[in-house]
Structure formats: C-alpha cells, structure tokens
C-alpha positions as CSV (number, residue, x, y, z in Angstrom):
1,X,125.7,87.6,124.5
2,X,126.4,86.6,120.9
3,X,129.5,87.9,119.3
4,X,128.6,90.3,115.8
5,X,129.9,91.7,113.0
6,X,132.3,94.1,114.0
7,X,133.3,92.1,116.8
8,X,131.0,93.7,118.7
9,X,129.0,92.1,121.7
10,X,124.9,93.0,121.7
11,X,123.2,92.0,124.7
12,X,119.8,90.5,123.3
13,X,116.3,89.9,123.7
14,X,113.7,90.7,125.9
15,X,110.9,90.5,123.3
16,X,111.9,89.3,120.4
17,X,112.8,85.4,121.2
18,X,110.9,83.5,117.7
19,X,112.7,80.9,116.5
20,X,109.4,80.3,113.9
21,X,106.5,81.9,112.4
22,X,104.3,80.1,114.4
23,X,106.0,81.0,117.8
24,X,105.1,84.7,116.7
25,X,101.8,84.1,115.5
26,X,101.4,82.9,119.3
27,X,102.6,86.0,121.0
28,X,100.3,87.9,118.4
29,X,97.5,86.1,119.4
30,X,98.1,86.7,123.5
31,X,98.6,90.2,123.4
32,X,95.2,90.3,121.0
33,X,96.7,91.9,118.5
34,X,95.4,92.2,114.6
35,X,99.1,91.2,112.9
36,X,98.2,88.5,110.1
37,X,100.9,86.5,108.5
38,X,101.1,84.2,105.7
39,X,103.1,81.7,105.1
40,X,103.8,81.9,101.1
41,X,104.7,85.1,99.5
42,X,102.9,86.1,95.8
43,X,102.1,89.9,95.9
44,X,104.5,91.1,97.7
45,X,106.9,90.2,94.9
46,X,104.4,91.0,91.9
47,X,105.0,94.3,89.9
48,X,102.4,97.3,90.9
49,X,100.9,100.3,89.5
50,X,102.7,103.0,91.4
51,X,102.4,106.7,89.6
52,X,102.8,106.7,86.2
53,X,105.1,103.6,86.3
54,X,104.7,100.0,86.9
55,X,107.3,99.0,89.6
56,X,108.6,95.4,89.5
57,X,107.3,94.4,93.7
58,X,105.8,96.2,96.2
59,X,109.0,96.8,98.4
60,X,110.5,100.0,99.5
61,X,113.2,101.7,101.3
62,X,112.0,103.9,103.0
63,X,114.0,107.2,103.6
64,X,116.3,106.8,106.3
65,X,119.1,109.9,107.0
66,X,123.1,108.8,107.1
67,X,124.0,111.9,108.3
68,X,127.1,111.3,105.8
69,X,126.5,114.7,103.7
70,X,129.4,117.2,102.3
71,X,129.5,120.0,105.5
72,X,128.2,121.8,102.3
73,X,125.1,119.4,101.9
74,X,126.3,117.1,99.0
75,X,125.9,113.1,99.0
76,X,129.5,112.1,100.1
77,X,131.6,109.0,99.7
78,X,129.2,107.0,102.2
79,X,126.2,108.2,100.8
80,X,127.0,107.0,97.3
81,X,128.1,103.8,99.3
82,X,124.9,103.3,101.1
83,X,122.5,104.2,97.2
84,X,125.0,101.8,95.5
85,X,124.3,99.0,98.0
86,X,120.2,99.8,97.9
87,X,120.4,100.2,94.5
88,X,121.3,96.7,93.9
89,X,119.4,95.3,96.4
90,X,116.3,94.6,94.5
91,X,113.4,97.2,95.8
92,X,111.9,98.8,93.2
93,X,111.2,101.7,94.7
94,X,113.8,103.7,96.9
95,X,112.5,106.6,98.6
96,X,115.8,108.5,99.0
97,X,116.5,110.7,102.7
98,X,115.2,113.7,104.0
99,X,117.1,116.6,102.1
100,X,116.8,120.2,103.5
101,X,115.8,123.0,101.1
102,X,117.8,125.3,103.2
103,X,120.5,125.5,105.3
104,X,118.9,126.8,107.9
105,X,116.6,123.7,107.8
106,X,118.9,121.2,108.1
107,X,118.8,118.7,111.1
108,X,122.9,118.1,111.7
109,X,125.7,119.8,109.4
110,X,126.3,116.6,107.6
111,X,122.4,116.6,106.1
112,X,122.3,116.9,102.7
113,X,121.1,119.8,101.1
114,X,119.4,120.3,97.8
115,X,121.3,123.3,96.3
116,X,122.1,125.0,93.1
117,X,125.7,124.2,93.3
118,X,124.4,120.4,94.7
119,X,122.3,119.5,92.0
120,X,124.8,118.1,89.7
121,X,126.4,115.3,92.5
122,X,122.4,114.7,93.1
123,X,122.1,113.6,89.5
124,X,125.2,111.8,89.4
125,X,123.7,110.0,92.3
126,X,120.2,109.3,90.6
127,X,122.4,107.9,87.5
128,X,124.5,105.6,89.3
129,X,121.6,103.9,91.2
130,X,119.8,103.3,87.7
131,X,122.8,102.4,86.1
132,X,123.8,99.6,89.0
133,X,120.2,98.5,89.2
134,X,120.1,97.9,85.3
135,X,123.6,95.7,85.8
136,X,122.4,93.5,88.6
137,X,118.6,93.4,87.4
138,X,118.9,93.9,83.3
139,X,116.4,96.3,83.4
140,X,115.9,99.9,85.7
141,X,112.1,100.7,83.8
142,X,110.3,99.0,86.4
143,X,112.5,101.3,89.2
144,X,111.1,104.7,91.0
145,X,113.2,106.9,92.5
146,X,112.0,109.7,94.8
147,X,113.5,112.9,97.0
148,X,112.0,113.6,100.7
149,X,112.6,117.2,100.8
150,X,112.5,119.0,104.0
151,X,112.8,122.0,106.8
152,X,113.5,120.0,110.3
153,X,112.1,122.9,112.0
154,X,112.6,122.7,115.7
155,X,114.8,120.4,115.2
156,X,117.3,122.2,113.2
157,X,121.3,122.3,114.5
158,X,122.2,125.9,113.6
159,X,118.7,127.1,115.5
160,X,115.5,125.6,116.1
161,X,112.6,127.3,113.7
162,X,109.2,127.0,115.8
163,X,106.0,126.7,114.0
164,X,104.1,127.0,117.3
165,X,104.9,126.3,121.0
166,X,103.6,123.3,122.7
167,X,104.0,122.9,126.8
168,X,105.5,119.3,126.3
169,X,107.3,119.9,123.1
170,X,109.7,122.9,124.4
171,X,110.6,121.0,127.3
172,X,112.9,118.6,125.0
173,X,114.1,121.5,122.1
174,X,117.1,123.3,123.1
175,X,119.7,125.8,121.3
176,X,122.7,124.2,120.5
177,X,126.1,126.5,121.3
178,X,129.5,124.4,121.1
179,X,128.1,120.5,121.8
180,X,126.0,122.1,124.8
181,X,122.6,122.3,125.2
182,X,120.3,125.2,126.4
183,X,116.8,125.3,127.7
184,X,114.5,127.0,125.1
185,X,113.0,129.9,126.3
186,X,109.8,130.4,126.6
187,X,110.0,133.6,124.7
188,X,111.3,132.1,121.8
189,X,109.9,133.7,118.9
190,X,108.4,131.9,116.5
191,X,108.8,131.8,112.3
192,X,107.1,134.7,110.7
193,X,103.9,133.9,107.8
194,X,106.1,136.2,105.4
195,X,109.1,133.5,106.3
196,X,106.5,130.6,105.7
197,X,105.7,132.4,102.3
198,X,108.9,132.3,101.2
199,X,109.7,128.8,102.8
200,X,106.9,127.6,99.9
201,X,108.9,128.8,97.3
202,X,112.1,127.1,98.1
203,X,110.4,123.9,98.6
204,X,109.3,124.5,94.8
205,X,113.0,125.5,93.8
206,X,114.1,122.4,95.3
207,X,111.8,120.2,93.6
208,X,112.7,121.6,90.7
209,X,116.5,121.0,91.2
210,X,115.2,116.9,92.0
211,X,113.5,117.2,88.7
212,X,116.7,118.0,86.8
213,X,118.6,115.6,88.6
214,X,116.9,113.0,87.4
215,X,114.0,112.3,90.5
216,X,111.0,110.7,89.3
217,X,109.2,112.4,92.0
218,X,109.6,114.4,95.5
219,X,108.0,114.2,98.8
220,X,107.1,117.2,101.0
221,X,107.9,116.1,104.3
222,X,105.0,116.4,106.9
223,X,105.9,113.8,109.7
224,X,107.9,113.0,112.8
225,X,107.3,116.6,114.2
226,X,109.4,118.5,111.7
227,X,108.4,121.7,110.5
228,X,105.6,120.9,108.1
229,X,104.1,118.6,110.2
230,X,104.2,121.2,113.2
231,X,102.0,123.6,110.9
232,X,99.5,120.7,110.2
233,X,99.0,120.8,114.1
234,X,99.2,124.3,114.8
235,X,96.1,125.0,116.5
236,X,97.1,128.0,118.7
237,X,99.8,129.5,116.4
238,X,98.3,132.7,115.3
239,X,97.9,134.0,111.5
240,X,97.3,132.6,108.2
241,X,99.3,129.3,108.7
242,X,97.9,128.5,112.1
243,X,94.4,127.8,114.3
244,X,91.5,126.9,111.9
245,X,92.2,123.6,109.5
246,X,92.0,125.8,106.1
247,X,95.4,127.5,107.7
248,X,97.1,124.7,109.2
249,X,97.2,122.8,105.2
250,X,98.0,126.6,103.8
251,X,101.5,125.8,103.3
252,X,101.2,122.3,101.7
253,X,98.5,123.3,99.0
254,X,100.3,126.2,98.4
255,X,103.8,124.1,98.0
256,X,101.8,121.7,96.3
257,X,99.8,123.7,93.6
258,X,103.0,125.4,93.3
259,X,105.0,122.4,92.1
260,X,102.3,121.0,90.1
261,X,102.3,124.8,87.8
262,X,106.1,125.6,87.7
263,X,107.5,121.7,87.4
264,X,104.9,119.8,85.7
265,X,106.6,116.9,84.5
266,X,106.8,116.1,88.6
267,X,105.0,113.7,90.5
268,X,104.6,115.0,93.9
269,X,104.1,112.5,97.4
270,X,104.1,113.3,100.8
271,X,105.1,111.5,103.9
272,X,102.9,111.9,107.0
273,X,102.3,111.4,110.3
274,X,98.8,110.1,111.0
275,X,99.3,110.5,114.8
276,X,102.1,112.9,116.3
277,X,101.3,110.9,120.0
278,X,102.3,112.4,123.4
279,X,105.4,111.4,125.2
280,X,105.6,108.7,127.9
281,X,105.6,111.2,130.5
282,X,102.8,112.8,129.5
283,X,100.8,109.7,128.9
284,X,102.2,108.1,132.4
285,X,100.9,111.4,134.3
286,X,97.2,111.4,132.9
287,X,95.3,113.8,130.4
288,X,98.1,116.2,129.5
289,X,97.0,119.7,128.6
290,X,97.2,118.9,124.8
291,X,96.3,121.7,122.2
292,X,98.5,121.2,119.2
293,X,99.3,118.0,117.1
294,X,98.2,116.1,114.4
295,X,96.2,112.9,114.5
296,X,95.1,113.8,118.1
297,X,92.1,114.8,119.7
298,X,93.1,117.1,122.2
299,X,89.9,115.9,124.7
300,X,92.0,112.0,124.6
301,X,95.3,112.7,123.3
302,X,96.7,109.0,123.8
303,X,94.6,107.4,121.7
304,X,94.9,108.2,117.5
305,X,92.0,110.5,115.8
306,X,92.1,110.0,112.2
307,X,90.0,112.2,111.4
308,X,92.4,115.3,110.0
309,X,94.9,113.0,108.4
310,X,92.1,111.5,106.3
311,X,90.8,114.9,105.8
312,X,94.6,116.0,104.6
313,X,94.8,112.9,102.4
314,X,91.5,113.4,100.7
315,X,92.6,117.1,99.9
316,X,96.1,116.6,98.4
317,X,94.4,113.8,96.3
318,X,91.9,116.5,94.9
319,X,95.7,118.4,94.3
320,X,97.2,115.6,91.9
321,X,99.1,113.8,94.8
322,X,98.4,109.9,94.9
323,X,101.1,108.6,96.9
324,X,101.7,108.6,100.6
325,X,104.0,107.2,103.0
326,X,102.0,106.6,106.5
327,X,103.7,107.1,109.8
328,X,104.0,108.0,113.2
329,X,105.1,109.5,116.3
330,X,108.7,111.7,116.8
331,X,112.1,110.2,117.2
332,X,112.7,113.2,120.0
333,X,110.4,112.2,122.3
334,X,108.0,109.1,121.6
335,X,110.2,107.0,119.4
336,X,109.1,103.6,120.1
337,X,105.7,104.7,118.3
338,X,107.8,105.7,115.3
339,X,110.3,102.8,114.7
340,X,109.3,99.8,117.5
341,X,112.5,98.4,119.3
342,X,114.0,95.9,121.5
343,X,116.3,98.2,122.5
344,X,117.1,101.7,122.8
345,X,119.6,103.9,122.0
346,X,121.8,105.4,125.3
347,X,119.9,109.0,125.4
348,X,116.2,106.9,125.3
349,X,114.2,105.5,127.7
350,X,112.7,101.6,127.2
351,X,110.4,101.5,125.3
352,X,107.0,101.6,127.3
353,X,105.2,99.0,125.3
354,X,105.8,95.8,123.6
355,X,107.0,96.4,120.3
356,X,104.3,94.1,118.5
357,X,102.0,96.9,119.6
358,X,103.4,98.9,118.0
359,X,103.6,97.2,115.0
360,X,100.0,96.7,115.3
361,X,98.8,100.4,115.5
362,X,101.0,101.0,112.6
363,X,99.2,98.2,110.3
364,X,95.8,99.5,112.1
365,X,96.3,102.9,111.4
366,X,97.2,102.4,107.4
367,X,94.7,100.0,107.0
368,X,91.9,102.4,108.1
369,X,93.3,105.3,106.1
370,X,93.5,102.7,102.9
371,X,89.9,101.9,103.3
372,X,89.0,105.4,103.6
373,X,90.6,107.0,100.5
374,X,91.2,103.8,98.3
375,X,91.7,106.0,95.0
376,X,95.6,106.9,96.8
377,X,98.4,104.8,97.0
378,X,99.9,104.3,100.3
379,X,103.2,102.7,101.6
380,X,103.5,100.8,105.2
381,X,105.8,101.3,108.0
382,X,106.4,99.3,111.3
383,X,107.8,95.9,109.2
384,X,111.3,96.0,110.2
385,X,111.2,95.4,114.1
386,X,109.5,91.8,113.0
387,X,112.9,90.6,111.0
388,X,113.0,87.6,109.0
389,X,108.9,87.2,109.3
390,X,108.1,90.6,107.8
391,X,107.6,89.8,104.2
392,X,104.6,87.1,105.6
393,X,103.3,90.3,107.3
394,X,103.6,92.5,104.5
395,X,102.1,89.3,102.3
396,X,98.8,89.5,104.2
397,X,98.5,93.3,104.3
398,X,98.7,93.6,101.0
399,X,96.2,90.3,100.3
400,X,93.8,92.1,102.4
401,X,94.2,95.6,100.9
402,X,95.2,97.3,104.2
403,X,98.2,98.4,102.4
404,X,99.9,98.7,99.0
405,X,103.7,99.2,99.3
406,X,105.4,98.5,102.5
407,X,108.3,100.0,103.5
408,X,111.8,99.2,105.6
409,X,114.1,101.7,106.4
410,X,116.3,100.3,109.7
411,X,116.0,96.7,107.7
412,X,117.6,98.4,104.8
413,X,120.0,99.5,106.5
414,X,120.9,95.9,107.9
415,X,120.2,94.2,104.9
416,X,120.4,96.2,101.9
417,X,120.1,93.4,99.3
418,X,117.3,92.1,101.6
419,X,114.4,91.9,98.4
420,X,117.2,90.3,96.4
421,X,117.4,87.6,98.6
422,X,113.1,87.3,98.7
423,X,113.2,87.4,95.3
424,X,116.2,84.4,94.3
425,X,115.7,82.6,97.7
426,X,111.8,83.0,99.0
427,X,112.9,84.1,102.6
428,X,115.0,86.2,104.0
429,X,118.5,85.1,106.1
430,X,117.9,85.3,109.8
431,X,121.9,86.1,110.4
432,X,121.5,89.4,108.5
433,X,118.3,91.2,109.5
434,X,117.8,94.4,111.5
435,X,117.8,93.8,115.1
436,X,116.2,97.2,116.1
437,X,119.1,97.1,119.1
438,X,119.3,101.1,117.8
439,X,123.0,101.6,117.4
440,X,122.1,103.2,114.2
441,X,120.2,105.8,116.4
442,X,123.0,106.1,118.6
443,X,125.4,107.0,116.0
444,X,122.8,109.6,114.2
445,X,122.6,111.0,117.7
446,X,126.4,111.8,118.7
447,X,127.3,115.3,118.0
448,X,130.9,114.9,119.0
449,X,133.5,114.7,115.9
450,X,135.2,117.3,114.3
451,X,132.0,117.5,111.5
452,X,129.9,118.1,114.3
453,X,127.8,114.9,113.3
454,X,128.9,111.1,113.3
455,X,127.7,109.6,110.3
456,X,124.5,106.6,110.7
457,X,124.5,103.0,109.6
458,X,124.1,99.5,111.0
459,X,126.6,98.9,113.9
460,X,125.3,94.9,114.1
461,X,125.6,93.7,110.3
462,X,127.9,96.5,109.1
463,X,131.9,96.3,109.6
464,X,132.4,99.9,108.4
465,X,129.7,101.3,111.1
466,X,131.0,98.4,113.8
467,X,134.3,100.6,113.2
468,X,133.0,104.0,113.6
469,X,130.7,103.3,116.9
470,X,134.0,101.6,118.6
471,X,135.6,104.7,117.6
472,X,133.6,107.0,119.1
473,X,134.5,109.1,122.4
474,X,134.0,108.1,125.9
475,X,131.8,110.3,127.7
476,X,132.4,111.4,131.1
C-alpha cells in the first residue's frame, strides 16, 4: 500500500504490475492483442502539419473538465492554474475542456461557459498560455490552441435535455432536486427541432466568441453520449433531426457550414465517438433491444460498426473540417471503454475487462478510420492507462500511420510537464505518471459542497487535489 503525494494511501494493482517494456509486451502478446511498441522515440517528438500550422511534436492534451469554473461559467483561479501548468509542459497542441454554449447545457454549475460577458477572462486565458509557453520554450508559433464547445444534453445539472429516449439510457439519467436524485420519467419530453434550430446558432455565437478570444480553432462536441452525439444516434427520435442518416448529421452540417460563413477565419474540429457501446448490464444479459447509438449495429450492438462514423468523417471533410479527435464509450454508464482503468471511482463498477483491451480497441478503431479517410487528421486516445510506456506506443502508431496525434488527458493531469520531460530526458518518470486509480473521477463526481460541484484534478501526484479529496464529506 504505498504511501503518495498527499499522504494519501492507494491500494494498487491488479493489472498493471510492468516493471519493463518487455514485461508488457508479454501481457500484450497473451491476451492477443495488436498494441506495438518501440523502443526509441523519433516521430512522436518531430513537428507535424496540423491545420494551417506546423506544431512542434505530435502530443496533445486532450480536453479534460476541472469542474473549477466561476458559478457564472468563467475559468477560475484553478483553471488558470491547471492551463498555466499545461502550458508549460511542452505539448504543442492543447485541446482546452468542454465549454457549454448555454447555461442550460452545462454538465455541473462549476462548467465553464462561453459567454458574452466570459469572453474577455477566455482571452486572457488564451494569452497567458502563449505567453508562458513562449518563456519556457522561446517560441509559441509552433503551439495550437483549441475550444471543445458543448451542450451535455441528458446530462446537464439544471435538467436533462433528451435528444431521444433509449430503454437502457433512461434507466441511469435522473432529475437532480437538492443533491437527490429522481427516476426520469418515461414521459419525459424531449427537445423541440425549433430548440435544435436555435441550439445551431448558439454554437456559432460561441465559436465566434473563441475566435475573439484568441482560439485557433473550436471543436463541436459529438462524443461520450452528450447532446450532439445523442442526435448522431437518433434513430427513433421523430422529425428533421432524428430517424434517417441525412437527419441525424442535420445539426452538425448546419453548425458547421454555419461557422465556416459567419467566422471564417476559424478552423473548425470535432470530437467523436466512433462507438457509443452498451453498458455491462446490457452486454452481461445478451442481445439488448438496441435501436439508438452511434457506431453500433443495432442487430450486434457489443461489437463496434464503423460504418456511420466513417460516413460522418467523410462528410464533415467534404465541409472544410480536417481534424478529429477519436473516442469512445460514456463515462455514465460504460466508462472503462472510454478511459481504461485499474481502478474505479466509488459510484462504478470494476471494470469488466482488462484494460489493455481496451487500449487495444481504441488503437484498432483509429487505425481503421485513419486508413479509411487518410486526407483527415486524427488524434489518439486510450495512451494514458499504459503510463511510462505510452510514448513507445504512440511511437509505433504513428510509424505505422494508424494515427497522427495522440492524446492524454488523465496523464496530463498527473503529469502536466510530462512532453517536457520526453523531450529534455527521452522517457518519462515512472514516480509521476497517471495511475488511472480514478480519484480524479471521484472528485468530478461529488455534488456535495456549497458550489454544488467539487472541483477535478489528480488526487495521487497532486498536493492541492490530495487536499480537497481528504476534505471531502463522509457519506452516510
């Protein structure tokens, strides 16, 4: 039971025991699984053509919420903390948090929100990171910054916003009253088409606040079952934004087009699930009665179809956008496909697979959609759960074109000068990497403080966040 920052003590492993690459190429090799490593790094830390810029290495923070906003959605004192620290910390491309273009859209009360009266703390922000990144570097040209903007949908805190009901789905979204949860019922109506039309144009407002505060691009978000990528998988929602494919990407070529007429000096990028999943329960109890989602064929809905998500992908290229960041899964009910773990937060079950599956559909998955549309550029998830060995996986990904960025969001968190020390030292330090023990999803996940949200960082390598978690309430 070693002892952490913090003073902390983390029970450890079940899976993750490898003292050396070699020990994991083992494990790879007895599960049968496709992960490639190698040993010496080049590309990985070479500059790439990325948009209209050339970035100075192919890593990237990916965005990861600290729940750390103003109760009026600006970046906060820990917010500028956490950008300060990932500024300096060597990626050259950070791929800032899901920001809400409404209030009604926002996940917790301490997301931040891209707003009129916002915009000016947003640019400061932007400034600040380029600035830092300039001093530590001598040089910020070769660094892209980027805005995931959002609408959580279902899974908004003031009430949930319902693109379509789903059996399975409903049975884990609930109305939130005072810190207590209520079943959804099954009644629960569902977001108008004349709501979705004027969604579209605050998703172009917002993007054209990101442009003025300095963003070098934004990202629609359409993954982890938020509200856009609910619509993509909206086969029985009725209307113009629901049932036949040309309705279910109506609201993303619209925002898209959209952005590309009224803000033109905007790069637009999108991430995106390329498999929603089912959840353990549904996959433990047979063929579930599956008729929404993305990536999934209804007639074998535990195993990916890639089919739309390539099909989306070749579309929004025809639309000007060349840059996608590949995911998968929901945190609210399949997780481990998502972010794979060793261990899981208190409100989630084990995970039901080893986690170097996990990592393995993700490099699968992006490697197929790379060979299919290899005119787009696409960033990797799944890196962070393999800890000091990830740069030898992301070496070989990218040395056999199954990917072109790759992406960390919980190792950023961990390690937030983490490509500094790749770049000055060749490896990373064991003693500092994510342990995926998912303390920062416990945190994100307590509602119960005075701001009605606790705010998220790495509990393990992080003295401030060791603080916070011991300071949290006991539960009954």
């Amino acid at each position: 039971m070693p002892l952490f920052e913090g003073g902390l003590q983390i029970h450890m492993s079940r899976y993750f025991h490898f003292k050396s690459l070699e020990a994991l190429r083992r494990e790879v090799r007895r599960l049968n699984l496709s992960v490639e490593f190698e040993a010496s790094l080049r590309m990985l830390l070479e500059p790439v053509a990325v948009l209209d810029r050339r970035v100075g290495n192919a890593l990237v923070i990916h965005p990861m919420e600290g729940c750390d906003g103003t109760p009026d959605g600006l970046p906060d004192e820990l917010t500028f903390r956490r950008y300060h620290r990932f500024a300096t910390g060597g990626a050259k491309l950070i791929w800032c948090e899901a920001t809400a273009v409404t209030e009604d859209g926002r996940a917790n009360p301490r997301q931040l929100w891209l707003h009129d009266r916002a915009t000016d703390t947003f640019a400061r922000l932007v400034d600040d990171m380029r600035r830092l990144h300039r001093e530590r570097f001598g040089n910020a040209d070769d660094l892209l910054i980027g805005l995931q903007l959002t609408h959580s949908g279902r899974w908004s805190h003031p009430r949930p916003v319902l693109a379509v009901h789903d059996p399975l789905i409903d049975r884990v979204t609930f109305l939130r009253k005072n810190n207590q949860k209520a079943p959804l019922p099954a009644d629960y109506p569902l977001i108008s088409d004349d709501d979705l039309k004027r969604l579209e144009d605050r998703f172009v407002a917002a993007a054209a606040r990101a442009y003025r505060a300095g963003f070098d691009f934004v990202d629609i978000k359409q993954c982890h079952t938020y509200l856009l990528n609910e619509l993509l998988g909206a086969r029985t929602r009725p209307g113009i934004y629901g049932g036949p494919w040309e309705n279910r990407i109506r609201f993303i070529t619209n925002v898209v087009r959209k952005i590309r007429d009224r803000v033109p000096g905007l790069h637009v990028a999108t991430r995106v699930n390329l498999y929603d999943g089912v959840s353990p329960d549904a996959a433990a109890n047979g063929t579930p009665d599956i008729r929404n989602g993305f990536g999934i064929d209804p007639a074998h809905p535990h195993q990916p179809d890639l089919r739309e998500p390539i099909a989306l992908i070749r579309t929004l290229v025809e639309h000007g956008v060349t840059l996608f960041n590949l995911t998968l899964g929901s945190p609210y009910y399949n997780p481990h496909l998502g972010r794979p773990f060793e261990k899981p937060a208190p409100d989630m079950r084990p995970t039901p697979e080893h986690p170097l599956i996990g990592v393995d559909r993700h490099f699968r998955l992006a490697a197929a959609v790379k060979q299919a549309v290899p005119n787009a550029t696409f960033v990797g998830t799944g890196y962070s759960y393999l800890r000091q060995f990830f740069p030898h996986a992301a070496e070989a990904n990218l040395r056999r074109r199954r990917i072109d960025l790759v992406g960390v969001g919980r190792m950023a968190l961990a390690y937030p000068d983490f490509a500094a020390d790749l770049l000055e030292n060749g490896r990373l330090d064991p003693r500092r990497v994510c342990l995926t023990v998912s303390f920062c999803t416990a945190l994100m996940r307590r509602k119960d403080n005075q701001l009605g949200q606790f705010p998220t960082g790495c509990v393990p390598r992080d003295a401030l966040y060791a603080q916070i978690y011991r300071s949290l309430p006991r539960r009954s």
